[in-house]
Backbone atoms as SQL, in Angstrom:
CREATE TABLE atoms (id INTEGER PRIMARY KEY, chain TEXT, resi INTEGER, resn TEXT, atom TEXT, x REAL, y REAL, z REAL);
INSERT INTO atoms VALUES
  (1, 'A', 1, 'UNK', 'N', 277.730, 100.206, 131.495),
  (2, 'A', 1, 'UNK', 'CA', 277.340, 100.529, 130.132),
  (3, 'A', 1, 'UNK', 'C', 278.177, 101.682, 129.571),
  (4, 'A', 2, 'UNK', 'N', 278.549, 102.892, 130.185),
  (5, 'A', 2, 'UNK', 'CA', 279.327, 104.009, 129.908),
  (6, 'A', 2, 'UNK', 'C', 280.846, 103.670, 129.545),
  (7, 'A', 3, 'UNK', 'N', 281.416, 102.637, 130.590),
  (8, 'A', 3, 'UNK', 'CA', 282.253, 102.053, 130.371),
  (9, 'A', 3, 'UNK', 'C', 282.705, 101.290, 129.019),
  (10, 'A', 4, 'UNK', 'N', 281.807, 100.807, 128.769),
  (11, 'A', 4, 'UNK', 'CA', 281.298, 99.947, 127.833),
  (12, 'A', 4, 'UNK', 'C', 281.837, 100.830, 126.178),
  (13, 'A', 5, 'UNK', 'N', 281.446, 101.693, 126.213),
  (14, 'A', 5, 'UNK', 'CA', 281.083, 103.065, 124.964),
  (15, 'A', 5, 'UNK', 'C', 281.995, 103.547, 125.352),
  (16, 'A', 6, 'UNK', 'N', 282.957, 103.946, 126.228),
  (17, 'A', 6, 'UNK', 'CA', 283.817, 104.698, 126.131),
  (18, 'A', 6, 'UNK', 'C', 284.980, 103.768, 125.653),
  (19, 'A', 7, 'UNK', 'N', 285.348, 102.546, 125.987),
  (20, 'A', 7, 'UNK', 'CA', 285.849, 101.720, 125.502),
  (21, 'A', 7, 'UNK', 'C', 285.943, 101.135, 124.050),
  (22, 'A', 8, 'UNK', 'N', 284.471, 100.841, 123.221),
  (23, 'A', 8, 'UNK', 'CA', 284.399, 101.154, 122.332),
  (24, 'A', 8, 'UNK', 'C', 284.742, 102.099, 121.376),
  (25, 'A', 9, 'UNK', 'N', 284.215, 103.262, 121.836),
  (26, 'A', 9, 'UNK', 'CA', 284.751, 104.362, 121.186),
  (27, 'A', 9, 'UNK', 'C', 286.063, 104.628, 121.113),
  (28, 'A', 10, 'UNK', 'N', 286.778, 104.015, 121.960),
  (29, 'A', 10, 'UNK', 'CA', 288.518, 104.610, 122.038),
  (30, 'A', 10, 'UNK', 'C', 289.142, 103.007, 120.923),
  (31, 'A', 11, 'UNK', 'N', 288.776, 102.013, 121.343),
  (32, 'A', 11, 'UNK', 'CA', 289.165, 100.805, 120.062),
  (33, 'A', 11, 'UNK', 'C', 289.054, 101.443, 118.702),
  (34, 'A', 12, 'UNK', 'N', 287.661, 101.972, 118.608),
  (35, 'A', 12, 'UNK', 'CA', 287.097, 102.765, 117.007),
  (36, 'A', 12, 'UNK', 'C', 288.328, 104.003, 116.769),
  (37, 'A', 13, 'UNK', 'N', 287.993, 104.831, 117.333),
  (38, 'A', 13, 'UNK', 'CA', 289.450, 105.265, 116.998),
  (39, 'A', 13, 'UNK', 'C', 290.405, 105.239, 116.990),
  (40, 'A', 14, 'UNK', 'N', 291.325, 104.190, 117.673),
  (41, 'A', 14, 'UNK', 'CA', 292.603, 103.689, 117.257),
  (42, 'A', 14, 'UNK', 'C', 292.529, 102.616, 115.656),
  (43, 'A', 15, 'UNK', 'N', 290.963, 101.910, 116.048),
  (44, 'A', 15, 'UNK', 'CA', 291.440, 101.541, 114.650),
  (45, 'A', 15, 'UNK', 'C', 291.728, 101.842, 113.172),
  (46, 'A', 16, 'UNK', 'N', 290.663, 103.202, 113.103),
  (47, 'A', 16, 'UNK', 'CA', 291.115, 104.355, 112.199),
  (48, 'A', 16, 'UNK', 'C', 291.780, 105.221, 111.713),
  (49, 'A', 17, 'UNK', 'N', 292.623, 105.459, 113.254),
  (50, 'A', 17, 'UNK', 'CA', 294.047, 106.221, 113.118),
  (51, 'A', 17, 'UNK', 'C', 295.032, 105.146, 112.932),
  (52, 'A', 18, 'UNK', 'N', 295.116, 104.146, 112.886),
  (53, 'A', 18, 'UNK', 'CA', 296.012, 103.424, 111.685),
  (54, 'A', 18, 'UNK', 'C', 295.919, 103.152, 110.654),
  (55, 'A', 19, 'UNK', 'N', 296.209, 104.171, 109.810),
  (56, 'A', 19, 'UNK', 'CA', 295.990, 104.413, 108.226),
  (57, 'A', 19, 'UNK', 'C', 297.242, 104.787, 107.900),
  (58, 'A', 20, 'UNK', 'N', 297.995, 104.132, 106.809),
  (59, 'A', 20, 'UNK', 'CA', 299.204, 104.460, 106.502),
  (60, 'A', 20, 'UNK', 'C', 298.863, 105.189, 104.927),
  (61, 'A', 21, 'UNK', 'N', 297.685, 105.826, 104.752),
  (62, 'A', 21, 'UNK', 'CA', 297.453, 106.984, 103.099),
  (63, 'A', 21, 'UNK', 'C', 298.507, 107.391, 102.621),
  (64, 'A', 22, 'UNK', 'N', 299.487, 108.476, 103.550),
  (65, 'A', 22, 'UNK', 'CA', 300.103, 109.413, 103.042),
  (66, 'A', 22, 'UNK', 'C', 301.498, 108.347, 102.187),
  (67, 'A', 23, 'UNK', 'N', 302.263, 107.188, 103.233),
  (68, 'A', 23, 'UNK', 'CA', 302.754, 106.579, 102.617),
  (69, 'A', 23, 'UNK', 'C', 302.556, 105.381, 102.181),
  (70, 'A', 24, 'UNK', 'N', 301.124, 105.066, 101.533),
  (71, 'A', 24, 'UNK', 'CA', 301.070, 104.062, 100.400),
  (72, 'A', 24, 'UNK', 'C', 300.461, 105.280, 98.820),
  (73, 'A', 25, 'UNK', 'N', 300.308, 106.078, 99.334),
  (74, 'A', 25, 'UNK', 'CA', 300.018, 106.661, 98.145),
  (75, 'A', 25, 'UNK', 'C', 301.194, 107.089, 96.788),
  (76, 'A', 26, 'UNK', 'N', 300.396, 106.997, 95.380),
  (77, 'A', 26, 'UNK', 'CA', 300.921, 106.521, 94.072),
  (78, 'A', 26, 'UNK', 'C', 302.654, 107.523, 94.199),
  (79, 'A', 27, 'UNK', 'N', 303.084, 107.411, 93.709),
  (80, 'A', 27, 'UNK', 'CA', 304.498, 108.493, 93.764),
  (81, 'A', 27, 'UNK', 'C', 305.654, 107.694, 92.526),
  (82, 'A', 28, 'UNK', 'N', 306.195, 108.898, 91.811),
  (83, 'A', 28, 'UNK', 'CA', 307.056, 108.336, 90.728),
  (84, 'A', 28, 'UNK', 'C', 308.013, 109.158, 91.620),
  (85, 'A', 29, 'UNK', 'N', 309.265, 108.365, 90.573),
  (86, 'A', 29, 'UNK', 'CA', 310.567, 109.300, 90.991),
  (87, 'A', 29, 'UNK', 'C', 310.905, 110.121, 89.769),
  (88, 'A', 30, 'UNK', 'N', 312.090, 111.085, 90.414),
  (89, 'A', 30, 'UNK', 'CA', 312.415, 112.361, 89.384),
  (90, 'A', 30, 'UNK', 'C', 312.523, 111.568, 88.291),
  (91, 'A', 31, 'UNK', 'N', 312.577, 112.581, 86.884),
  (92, 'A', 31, 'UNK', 'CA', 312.655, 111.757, 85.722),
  (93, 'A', 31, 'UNK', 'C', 312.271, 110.974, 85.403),
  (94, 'A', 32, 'UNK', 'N', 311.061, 109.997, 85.923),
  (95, 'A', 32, 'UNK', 'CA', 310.728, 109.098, 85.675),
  (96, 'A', 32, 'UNK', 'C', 309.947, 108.944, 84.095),
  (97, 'A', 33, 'UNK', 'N', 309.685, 108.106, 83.730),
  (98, 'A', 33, 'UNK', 'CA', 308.298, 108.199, 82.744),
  (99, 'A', 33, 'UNK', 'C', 307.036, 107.819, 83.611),
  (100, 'A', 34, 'UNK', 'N', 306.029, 108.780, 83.039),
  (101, 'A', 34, 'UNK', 'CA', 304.746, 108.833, 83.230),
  (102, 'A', 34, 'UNK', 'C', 303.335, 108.862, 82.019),
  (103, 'A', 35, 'UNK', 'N', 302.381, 108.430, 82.418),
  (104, 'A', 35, 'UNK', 'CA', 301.362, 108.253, 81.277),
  (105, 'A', 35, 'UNK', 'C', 300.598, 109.271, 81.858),
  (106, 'A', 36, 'UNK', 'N', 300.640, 110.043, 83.031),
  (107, 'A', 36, 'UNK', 'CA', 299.594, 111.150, 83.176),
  (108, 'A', 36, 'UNK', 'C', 299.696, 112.121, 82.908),
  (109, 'A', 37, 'UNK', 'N', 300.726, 112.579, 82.538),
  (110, 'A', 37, 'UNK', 'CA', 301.301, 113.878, 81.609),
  (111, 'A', 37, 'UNK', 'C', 300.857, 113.888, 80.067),
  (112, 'A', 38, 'UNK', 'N', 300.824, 114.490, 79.278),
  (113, 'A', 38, 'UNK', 'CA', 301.120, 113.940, 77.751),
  (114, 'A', 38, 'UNK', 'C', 302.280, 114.259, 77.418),
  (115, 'A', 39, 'UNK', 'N', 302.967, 114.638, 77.909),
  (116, 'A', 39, 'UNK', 'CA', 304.475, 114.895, 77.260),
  (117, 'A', 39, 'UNK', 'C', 305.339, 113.247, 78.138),
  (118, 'A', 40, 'UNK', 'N', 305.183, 112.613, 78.565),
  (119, 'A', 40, 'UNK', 'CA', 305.042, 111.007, 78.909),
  (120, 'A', 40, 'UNK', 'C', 306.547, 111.392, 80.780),
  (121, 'A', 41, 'UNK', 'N', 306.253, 112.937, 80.980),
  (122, 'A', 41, 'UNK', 'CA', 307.446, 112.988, 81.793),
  (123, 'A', 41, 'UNK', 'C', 306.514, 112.979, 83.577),
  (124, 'A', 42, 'UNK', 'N', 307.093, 112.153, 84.407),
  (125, 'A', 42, 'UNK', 'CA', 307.061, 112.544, 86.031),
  (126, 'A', 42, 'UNK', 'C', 306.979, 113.898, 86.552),
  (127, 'A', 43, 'UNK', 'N', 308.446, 114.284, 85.800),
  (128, 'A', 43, 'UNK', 'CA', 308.728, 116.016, 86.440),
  (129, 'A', 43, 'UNK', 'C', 308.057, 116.815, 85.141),
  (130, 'A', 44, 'UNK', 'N', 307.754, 117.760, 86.570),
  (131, 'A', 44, 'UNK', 'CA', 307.416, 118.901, 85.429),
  (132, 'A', 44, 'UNK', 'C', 308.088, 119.817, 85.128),
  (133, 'A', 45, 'UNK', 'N', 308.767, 120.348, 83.767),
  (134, 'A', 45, 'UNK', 'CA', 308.909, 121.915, 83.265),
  (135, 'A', 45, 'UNK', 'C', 309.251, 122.851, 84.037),
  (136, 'A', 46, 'UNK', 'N', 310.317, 123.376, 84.707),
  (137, 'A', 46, 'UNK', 'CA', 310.388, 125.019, 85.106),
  (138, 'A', 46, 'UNK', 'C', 309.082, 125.946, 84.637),
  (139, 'A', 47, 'UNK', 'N', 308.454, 126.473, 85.654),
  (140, 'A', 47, 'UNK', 'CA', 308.092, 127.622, 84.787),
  (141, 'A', 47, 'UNK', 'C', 308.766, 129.230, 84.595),
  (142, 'A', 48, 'UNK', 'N', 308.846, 129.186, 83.178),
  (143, 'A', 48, 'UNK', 'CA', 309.302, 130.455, 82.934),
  (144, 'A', 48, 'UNK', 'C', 309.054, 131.642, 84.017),
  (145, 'A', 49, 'UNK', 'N', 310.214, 133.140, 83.949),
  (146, 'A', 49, 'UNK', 'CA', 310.571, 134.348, 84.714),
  (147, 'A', 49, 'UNK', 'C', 309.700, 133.709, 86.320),
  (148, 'A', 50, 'UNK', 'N', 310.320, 132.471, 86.918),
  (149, 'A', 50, 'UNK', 'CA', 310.587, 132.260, 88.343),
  (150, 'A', 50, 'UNK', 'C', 311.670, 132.470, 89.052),
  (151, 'A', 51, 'UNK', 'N', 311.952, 132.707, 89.993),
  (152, 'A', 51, 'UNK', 'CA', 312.847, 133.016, 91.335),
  (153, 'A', 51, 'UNK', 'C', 313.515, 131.300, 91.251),
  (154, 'A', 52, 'UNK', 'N', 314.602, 131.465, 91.197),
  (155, 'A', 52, 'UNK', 'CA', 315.119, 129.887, 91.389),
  (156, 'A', 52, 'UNK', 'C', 315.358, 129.760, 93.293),
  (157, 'A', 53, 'UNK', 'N', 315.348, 128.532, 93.841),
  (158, 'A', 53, 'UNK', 'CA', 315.280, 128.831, 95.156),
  (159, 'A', 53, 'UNK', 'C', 316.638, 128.106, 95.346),
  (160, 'A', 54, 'UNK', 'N', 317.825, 128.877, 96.404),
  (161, 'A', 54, 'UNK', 'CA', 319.027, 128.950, 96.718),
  (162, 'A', 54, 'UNK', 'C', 320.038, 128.778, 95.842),
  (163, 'A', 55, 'UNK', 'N', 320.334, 129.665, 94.299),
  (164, 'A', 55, 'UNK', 'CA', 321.180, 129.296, 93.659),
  (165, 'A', 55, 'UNK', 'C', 321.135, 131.197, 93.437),
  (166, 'A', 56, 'UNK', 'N', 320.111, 131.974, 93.667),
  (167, 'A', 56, 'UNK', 'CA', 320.040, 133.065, 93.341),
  (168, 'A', 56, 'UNK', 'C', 321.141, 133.966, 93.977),
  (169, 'A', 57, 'UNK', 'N', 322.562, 134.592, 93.685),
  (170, 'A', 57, 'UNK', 'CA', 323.253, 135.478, 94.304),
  (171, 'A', 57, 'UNK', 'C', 322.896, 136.980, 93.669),
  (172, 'A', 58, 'UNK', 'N', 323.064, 137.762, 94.603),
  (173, 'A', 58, 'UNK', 'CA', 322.516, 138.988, 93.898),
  (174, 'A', 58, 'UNK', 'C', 323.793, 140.325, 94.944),
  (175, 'A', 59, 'UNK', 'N', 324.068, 139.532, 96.399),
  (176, 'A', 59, 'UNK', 'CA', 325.059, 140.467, 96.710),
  (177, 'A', 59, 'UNK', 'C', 326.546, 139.812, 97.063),
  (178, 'A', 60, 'UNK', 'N', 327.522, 140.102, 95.570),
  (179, 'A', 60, 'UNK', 'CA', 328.837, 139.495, 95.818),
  (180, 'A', 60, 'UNK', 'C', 329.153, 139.426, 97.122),
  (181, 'A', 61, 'UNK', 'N', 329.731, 140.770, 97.418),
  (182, 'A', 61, 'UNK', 'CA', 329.991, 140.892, 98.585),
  (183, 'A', 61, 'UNK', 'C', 329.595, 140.272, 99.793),
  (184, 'A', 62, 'UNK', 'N', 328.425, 140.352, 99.925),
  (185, 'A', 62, 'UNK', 'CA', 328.070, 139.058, 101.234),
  (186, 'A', 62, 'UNK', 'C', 327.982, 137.844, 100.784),
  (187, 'A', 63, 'UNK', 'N', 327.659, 137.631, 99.840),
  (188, 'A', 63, 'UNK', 'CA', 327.729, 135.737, 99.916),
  (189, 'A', 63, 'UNK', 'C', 328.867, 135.262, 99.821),
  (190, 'A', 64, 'UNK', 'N', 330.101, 135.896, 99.157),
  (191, 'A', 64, 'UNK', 'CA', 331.593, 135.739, 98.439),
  (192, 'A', 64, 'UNK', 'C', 332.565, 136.241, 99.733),
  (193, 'A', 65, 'UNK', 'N', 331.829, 137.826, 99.892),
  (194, 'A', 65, 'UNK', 'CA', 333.028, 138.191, 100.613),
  (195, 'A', 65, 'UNK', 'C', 334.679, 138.771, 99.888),
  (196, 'A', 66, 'UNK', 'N', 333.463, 138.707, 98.632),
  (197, 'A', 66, 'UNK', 'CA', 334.927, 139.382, 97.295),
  (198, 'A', 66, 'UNK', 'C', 333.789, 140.824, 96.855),
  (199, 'A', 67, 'UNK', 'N', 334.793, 141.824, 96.210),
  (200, 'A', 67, 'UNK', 'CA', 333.935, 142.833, 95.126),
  (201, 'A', 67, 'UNK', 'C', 334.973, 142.182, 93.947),
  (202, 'A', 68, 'UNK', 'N', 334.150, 142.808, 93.184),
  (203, 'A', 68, 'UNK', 'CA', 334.865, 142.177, 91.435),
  (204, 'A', 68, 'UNK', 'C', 336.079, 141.616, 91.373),
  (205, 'A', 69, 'UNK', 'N', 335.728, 140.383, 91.996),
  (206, 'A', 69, 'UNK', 'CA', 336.356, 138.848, 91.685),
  (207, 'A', 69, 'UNK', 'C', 337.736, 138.916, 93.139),
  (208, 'A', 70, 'UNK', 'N', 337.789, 140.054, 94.117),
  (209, 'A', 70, 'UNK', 'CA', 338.992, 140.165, 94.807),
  (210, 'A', 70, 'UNK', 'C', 338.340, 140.054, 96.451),
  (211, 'A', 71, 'UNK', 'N', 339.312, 139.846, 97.357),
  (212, 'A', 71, 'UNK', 'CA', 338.516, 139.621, 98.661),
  (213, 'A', 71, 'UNK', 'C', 338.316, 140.963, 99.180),
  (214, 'A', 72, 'UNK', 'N', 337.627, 141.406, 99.454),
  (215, 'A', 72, 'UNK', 'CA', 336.745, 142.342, 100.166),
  (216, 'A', 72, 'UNK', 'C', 337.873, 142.854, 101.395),
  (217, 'A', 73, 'UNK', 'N', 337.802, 144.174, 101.215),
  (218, 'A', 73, 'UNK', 'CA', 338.164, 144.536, 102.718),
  (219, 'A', 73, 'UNK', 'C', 337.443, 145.576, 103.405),
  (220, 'A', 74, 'UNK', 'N', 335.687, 145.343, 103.934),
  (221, 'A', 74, 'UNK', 'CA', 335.099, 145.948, 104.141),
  (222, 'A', 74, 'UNK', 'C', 334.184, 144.817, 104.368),
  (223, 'A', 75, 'UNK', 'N', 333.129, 145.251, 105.582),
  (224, 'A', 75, 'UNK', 'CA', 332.011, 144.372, 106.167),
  (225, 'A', 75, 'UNK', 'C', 330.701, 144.724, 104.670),
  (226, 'A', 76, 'UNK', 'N', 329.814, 143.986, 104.908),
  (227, 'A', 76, 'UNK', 'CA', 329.160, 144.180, 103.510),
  (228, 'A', 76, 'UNK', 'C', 328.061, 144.391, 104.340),
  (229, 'A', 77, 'UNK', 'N', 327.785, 145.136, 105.589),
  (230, 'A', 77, 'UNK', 'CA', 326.394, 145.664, 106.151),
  (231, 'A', 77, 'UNK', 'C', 327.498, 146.427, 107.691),
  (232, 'A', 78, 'UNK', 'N', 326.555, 147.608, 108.187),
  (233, 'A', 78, 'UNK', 'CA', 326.715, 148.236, 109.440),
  (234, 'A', 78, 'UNK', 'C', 326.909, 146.851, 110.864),
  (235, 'A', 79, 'UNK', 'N', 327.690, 147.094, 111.359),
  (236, 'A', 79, 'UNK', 'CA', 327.490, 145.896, 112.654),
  (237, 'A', 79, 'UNK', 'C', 326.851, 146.730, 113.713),
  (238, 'A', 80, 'UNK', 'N', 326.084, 146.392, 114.273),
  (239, 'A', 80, 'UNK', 'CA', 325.422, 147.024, 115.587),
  (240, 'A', 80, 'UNK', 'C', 325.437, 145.901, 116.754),
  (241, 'A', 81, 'UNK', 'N', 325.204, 146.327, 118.042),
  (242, 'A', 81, 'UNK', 'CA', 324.877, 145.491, 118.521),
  (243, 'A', 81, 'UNK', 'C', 324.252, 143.806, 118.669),
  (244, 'A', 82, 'UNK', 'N', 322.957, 144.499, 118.164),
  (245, 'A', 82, 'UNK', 'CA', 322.049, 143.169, 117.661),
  (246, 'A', 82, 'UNK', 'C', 322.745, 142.331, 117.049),
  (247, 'A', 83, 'UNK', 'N', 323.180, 142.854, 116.093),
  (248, 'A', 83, 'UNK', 'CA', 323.968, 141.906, 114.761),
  (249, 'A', 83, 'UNK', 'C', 325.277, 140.521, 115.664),
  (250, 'A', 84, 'UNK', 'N', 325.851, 141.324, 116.511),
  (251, 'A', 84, 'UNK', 'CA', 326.780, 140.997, 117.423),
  (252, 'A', 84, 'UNK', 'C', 326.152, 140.008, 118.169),
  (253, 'A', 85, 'UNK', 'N', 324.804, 140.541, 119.220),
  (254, 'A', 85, 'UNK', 'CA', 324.059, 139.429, 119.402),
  (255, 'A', 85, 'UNK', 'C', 323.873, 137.981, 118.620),
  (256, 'A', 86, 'UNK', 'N', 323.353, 138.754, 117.750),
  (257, 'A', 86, 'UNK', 'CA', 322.765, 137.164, 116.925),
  (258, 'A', 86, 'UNK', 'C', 323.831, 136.129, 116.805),
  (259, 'A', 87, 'UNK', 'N', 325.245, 137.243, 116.272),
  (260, 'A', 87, 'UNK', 'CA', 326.390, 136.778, 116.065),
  (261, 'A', 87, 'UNK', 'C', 326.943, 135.610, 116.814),
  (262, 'A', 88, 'UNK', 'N', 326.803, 135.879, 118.148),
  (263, 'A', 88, 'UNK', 'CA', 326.855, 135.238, 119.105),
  (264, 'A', 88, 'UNK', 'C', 325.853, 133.962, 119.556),
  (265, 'A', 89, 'UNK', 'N', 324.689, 134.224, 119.688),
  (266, 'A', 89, 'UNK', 'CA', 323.527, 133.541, 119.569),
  (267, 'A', 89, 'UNK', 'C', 323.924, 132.090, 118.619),
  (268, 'A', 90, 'UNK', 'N', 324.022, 132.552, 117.485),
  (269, 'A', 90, 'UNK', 'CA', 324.354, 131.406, 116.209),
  (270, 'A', 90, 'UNK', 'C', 325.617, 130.620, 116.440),
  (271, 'A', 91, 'UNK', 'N', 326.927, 131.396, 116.950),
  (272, 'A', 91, 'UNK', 'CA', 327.630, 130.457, 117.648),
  (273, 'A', 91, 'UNK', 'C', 327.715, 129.495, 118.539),
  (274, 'A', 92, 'UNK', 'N', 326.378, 130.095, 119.597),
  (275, 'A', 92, 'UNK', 'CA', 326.508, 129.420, 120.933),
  (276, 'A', 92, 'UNK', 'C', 325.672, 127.844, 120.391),
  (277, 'A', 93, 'UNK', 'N', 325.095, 128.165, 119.523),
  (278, 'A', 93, 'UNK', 'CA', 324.104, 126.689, 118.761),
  (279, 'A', 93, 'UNK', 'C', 324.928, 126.025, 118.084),
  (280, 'A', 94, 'UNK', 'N', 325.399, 126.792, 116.638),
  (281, 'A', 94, 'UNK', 'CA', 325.818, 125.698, 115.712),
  (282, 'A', 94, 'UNK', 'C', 327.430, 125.672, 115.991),
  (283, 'A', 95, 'UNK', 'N', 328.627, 126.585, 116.515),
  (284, 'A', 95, 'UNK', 'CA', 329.693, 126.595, 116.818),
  (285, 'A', 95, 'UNK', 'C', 330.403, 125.615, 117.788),
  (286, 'A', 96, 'UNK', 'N', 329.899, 126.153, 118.755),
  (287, 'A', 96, 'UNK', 'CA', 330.949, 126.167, 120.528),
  (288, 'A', 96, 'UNK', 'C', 330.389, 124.340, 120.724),
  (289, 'A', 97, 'UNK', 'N', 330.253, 124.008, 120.119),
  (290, 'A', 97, 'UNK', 'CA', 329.327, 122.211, 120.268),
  (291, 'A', 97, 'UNK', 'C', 331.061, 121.703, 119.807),
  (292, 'A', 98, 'UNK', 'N', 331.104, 122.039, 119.187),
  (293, 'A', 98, 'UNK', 'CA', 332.902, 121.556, 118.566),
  (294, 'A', 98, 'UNK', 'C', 334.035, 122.472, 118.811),
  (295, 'A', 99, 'UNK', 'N', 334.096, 123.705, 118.581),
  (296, 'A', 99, 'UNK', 'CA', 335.078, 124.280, 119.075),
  (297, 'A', 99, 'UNK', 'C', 335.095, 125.201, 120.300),
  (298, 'A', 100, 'UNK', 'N', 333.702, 124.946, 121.532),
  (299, 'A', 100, 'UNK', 'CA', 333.956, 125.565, 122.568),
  (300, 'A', 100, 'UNK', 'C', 333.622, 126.826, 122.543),
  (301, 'A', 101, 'UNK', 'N', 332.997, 127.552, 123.575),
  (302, 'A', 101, 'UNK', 'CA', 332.865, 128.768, 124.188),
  (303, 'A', 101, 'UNK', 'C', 333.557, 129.892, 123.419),
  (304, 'A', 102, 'UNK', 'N', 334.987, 129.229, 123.775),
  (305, 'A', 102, 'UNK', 'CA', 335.631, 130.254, 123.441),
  (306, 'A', 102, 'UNK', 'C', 336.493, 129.623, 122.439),
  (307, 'A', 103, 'UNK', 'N', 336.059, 129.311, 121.300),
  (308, 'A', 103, 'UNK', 'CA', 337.078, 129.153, 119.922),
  (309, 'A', 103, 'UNK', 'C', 338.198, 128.073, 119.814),
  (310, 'A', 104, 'UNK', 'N', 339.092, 127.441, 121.378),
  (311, 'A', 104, 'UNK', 'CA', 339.818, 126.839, 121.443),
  (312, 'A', 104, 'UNK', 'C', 339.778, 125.311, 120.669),
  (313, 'A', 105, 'UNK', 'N', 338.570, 124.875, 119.963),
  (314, 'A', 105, 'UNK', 'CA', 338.578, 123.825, 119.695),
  (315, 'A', 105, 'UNK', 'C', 338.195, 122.508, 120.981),
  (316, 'A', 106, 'UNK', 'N', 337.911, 123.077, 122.088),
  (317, 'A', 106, 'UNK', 'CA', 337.536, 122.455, 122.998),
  (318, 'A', 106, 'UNK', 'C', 336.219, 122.184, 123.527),
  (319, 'A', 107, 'UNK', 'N', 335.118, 121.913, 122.846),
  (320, 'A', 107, 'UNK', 'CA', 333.778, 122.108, 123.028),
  (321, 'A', 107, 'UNK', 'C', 333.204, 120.307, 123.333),
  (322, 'A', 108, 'UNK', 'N', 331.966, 120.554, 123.686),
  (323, 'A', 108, 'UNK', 'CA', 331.422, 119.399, 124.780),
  (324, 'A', 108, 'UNK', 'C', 331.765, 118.163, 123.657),
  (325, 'A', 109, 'UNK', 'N', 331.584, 118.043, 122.391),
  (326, 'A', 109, 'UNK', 'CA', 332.219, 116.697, 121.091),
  (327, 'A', 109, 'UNK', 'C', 333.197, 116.220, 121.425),
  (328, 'A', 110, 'UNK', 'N', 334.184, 117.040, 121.519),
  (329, 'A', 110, 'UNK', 'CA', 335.401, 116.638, 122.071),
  (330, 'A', 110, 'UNK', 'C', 335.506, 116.231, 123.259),
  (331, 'A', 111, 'UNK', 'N', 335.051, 116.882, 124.131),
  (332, 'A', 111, 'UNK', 'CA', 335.090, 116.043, 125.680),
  (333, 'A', 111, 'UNK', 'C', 334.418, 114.711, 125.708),
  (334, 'A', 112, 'UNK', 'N', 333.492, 114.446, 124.536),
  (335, 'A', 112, 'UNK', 'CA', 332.828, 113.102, 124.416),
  (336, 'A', 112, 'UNK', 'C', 333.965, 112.000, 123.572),
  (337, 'A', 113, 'UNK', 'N', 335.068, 112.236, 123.393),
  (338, 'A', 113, 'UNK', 'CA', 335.956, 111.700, 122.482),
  (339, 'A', 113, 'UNK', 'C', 335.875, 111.916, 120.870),
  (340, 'A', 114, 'UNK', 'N', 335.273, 112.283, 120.687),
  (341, 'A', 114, 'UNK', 'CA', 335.346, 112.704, 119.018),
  (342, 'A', 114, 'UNK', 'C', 336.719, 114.377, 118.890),
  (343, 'A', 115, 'UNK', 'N', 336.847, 113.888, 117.892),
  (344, 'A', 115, 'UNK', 'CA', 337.954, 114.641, 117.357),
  (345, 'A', 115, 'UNK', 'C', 338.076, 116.211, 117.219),
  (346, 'A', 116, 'UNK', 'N', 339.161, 116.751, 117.935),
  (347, 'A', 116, 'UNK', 'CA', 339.426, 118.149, 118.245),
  (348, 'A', 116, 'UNK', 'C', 339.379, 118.884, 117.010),
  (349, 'A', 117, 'UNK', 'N', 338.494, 120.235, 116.581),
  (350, 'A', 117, 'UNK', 'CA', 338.582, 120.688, 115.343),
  (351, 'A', 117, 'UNK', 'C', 339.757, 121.481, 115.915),
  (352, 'A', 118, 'UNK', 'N', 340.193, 122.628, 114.943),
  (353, 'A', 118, 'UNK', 'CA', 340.912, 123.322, 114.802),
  (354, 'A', 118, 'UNK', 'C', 340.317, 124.579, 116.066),
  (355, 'A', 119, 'UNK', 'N', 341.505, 125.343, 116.094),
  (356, 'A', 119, 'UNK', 'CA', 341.601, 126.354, 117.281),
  (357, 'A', 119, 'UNK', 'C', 341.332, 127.485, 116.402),
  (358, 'A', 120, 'UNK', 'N', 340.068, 128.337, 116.677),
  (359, 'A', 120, 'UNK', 'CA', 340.258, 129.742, 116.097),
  (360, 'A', 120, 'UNK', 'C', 341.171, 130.606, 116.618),
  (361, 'A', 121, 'UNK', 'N', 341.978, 130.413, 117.048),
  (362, 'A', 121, 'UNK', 'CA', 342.789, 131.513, 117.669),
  (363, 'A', 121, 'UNK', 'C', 344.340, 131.002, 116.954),
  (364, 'A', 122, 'UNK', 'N', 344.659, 130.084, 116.729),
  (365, 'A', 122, 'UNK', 'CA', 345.515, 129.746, 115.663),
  (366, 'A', 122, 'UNK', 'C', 346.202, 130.938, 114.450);
C-alpha cells in the first residue's frame, strides 16, 4: 500500500512539473503594435533622468586609454599587487585558451587545430 502512494505521488508530480507557462506565455516583439498600451506601442518609453546601461562613459582615460582625444601615457589607476593578480587571474580564463600561458599564441585551441592567434611578444 505505501508503495502504492509513494508511486502515485511521484507520477502526480511529474505530471505537474511538465508545464511549459513560462514559454507559452503571451509575448510581443520590440516595436511591435499593441492594444494594451493606449499609445498602441509593445515597447515602452525611456523613462526620463535614468542611468542608460553600458553606453555610459564617464572616465576617458580608462575606457579609451586617450586624455583629450590623444593616447594616454599614464595608467588611469595605482597598480598594486592585487590588481596584477586579477590581472593575471582574467588572463588565465579568458586569454591563455588561445594564446597560451605565456602570450606565444600557443594555447590548448590551437593544439586542438584551430587557428594560431597572434604572438604577444611580436
Amino acid at each position: 500500500m505505501v508503495r502504492r502512494l509513494v508511486l502515485l505521488a511521484a507520477v502526480a508530480a511529474a505530471a505537474f512539473a511538465c508545464r511549459n507557462d513560462m514559454g507559452d506565455q503571451p509575448r510581443l516583439k520590440p516595436l511591435a503594435r499593441s492594444t494594451f498600451y493606449p499609445d498602441g506601442r509593445a515597447s515602452r518609453p525611456l523613462v526620463e533622468d535614468t542611468v542608460a546601461r553600458g553606453s555610459l562613459t564617464r572616465d576617458e582615460l580608462l575606457e579609451t586609454g586617450k586624455l583629450n582625444g590623444a593616447i594616454a601615457d599614464v595608467f588611469p589607476f595605482p597598480v598594486t599587487a592585487a590588481i596584477l593578480d586579477r590581472g593575471q587571474e582574467r588572463f588565465d580564463i579568458f586569454c591563455s585558451v588561445c594564446h597560451g600561458r605565456t602570450g606565444e599564441g600557443d594555447g590548448m585551441v590551437v593544439q586542438r587545430g584551430f587557428k594560431r592567434p597572434p604572438s604577444f611578444h611580436v
